[in-house]
N, C-alpha and C positions, 0 to 999 in steps of 0.2 A: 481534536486536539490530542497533546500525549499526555497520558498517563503521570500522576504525579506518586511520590513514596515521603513520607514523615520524616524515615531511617534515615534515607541514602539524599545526598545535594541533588539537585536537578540536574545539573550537568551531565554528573557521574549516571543517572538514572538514563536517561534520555540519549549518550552515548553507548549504556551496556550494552553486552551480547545479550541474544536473545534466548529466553530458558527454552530449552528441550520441548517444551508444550506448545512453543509458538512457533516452532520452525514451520509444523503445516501450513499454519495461517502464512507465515512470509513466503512460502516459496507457492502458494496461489496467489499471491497478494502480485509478486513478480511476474507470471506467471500472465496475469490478468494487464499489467500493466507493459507487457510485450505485445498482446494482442494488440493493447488499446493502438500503440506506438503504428502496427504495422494497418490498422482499421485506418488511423490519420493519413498515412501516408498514399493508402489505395482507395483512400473512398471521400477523404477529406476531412478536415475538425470537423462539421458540424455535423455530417451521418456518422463518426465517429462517438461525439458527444452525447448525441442522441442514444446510442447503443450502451457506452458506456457508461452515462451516468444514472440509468434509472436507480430506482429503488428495487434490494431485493424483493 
């Protein structure tokens, strides 16, 4: 789920840009979800699924 803030409305939260600390995380995050895209395509959903959804 996302993240919730007390300060800031949910909307505003849950549309912001991303702090400086999280870029790493987003651009594995994209990163990981281009693989997954090009796995489906060449290997099919479910040896894709399989790969991509374990647990770390």
């Amino acid at each position: 789920g996302v993240g919730r803030s007390d300060i800031i409305p949910t909307d505003r939260f849950v549309l912001s840009k991303f702090r400086p600390d999280e870029k790493p995380l987003m651009e594995e995050a994209v990163s990981r979800a281009a693989d997954a895209v090009e796995a489906i395509l060449s290997k099919g959903h479910k040896k894709a699924m399989n790969t991509f959804n374990q647990r770390a």
